[in-house]
C-alpha positions in Angstrom: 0.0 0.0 0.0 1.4 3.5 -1.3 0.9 6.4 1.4 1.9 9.7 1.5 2.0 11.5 5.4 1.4 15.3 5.8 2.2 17.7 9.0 1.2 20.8 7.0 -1.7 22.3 5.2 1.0 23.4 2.3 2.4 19.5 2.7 -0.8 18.1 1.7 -1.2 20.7 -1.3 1.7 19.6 -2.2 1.4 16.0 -1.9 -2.2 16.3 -4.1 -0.8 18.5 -6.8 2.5 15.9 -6.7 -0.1 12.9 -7.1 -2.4 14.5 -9.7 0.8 15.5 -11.9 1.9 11.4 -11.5 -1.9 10.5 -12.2 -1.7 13.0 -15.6 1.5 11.8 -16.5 0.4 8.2 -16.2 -2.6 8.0 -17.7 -4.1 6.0 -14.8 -5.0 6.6 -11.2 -2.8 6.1 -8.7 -4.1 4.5 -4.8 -1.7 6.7 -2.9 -3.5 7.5 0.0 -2.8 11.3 1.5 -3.3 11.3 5.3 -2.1 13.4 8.2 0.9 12.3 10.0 0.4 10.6 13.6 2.5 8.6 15.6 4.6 6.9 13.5 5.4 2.7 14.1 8.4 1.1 12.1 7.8 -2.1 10.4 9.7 -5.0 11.9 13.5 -4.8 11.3 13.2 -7.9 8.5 10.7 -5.4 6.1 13.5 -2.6 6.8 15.9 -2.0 3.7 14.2 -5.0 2.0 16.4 -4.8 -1.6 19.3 -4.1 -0.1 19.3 -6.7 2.4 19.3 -9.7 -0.9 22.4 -7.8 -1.8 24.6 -9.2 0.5 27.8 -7.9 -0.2 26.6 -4.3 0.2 24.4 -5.3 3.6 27.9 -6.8 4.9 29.8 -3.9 4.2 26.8 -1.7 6.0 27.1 -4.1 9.0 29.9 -3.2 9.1 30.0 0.2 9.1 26.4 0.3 11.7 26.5 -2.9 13.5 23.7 -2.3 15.7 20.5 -3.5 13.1 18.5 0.1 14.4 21.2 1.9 13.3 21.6 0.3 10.0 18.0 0.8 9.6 18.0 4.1 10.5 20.9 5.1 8.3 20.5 8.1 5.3 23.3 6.0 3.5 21.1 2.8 3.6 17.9 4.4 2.8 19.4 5.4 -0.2 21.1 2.7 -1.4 18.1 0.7 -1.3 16.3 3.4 -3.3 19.2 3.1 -5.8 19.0 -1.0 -5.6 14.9 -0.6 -6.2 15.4 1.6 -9.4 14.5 5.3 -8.2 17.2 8.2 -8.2 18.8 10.0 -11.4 22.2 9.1 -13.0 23.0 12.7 -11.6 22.0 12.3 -8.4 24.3 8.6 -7.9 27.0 10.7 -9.5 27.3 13.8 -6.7 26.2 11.2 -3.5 28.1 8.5 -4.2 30.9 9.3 -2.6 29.0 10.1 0.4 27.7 6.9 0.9 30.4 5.6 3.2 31.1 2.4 0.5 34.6 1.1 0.2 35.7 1.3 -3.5 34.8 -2.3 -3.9 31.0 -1.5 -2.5 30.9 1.4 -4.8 31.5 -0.5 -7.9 28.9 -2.7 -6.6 26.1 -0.4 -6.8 27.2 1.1 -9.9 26.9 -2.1 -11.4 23.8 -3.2 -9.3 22.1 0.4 -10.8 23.4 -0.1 -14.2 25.7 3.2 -13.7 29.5 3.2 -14.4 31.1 5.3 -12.4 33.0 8.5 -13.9 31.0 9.0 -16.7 
């Protein structure tokens, strides 16, 4: 189920006008739900960082780098490798983080690969 969470009057207009641009764009309807943001409850630690945890050499190397599983879970890096690994993000936008990322040169080439990005280019 796709959901989008609001705080803000100007969130939610912007999370409708952000849906019906998708909706336009697509032809179709989409069943994102828009609700205001409440208490928020994690999904169990096995549902967290779900395509990056089948790539194991880059969930090693994160282990690594967080071994407490929270922290992994928790982590900015993580978060957007998995985006990476599940297809979303621009070639431009891998180029200027990937550095950031905290991968070792090997982990780096990994993703790239993973993504379908060479690096440098």
């Amino acid at each position: 189920m796709s959901i989008l969470f609001y705080h803000t009057d100007e969130q939610r207009r912007l999370a409708e006008e952000s849906k019906g641009r998708e909706e336009a764009a697509r032809g179709r309807a989409l069943y994102t739900e828009i609700m205001p943001a409440h208490v928020f409850t994690p999904a169990e630690d096995y549902h967290q960082k779900y395509t990056l945890r089948y790539e194991r050499e880059l969930w090693a190397e994160l282990k690594a780098i967080y071994p407490r599983t929270e922290d992994l879970i928790a982590s900015t890096a993580a978060a957007r490798i998995n985006g990476y690994l599940g297809g979303h993000g621009s070639v431009e936008q891998f180029q200027a983080e990937i550095d950031t990322l905290g991968l070792s040169e090997a982990g780096r080439q990994r993703l790239a690969q993973r993504v379908g990005i060479r690096l440098g280019e």
